[in-house]
N, C-alpha and C positions, 0 to 999 in steps of 0.2 A: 859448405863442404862437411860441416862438422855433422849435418843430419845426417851422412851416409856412410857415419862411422861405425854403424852396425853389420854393414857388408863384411866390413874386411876379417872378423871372426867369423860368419858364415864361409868367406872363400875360403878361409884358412883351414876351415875344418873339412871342407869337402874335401879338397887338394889330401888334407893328412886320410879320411876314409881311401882317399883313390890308391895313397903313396900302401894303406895297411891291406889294400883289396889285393893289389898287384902282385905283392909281397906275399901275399898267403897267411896275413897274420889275421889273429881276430879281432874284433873292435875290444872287446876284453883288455887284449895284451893291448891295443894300444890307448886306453884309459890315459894313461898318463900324459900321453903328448895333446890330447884334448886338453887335460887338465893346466898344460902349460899353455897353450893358446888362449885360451879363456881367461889364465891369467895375468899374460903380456896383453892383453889386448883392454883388459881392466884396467892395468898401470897405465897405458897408453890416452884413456879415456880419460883417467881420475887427473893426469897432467894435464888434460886441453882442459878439464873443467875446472881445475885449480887457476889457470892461465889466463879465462876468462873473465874470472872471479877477483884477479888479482888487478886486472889489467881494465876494469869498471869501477 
């Protein structure tokens, strides 16, 4: 399961293009919420491999 932990930032990110497309905003304005996805999605990662690491 843990190989297909790369998905869940690409869906995350399309879903927020789709949520800025519909909206009328530009990927510009929405910079930031990329930037928080990519970076829950790091904390998210950096714990299962802390987890594995601890638990071997």
């Amino acid at each position: 399961m843990i190989r297909l932990f790369f998905l869940l930032p690409i869906i995350m990110c399309i879903v927020w293009w789709w949520y800025l497309n519909s909206r009328g905003y530009s990927l510009k304005e929405g910079l930031k919420g990329f930037v928080y996805i990519l970076s829950f999605n790091a904390v998210i990662v950096l714990f299962f491999v802390t987890m594995l690491y601890v638990t071997h």
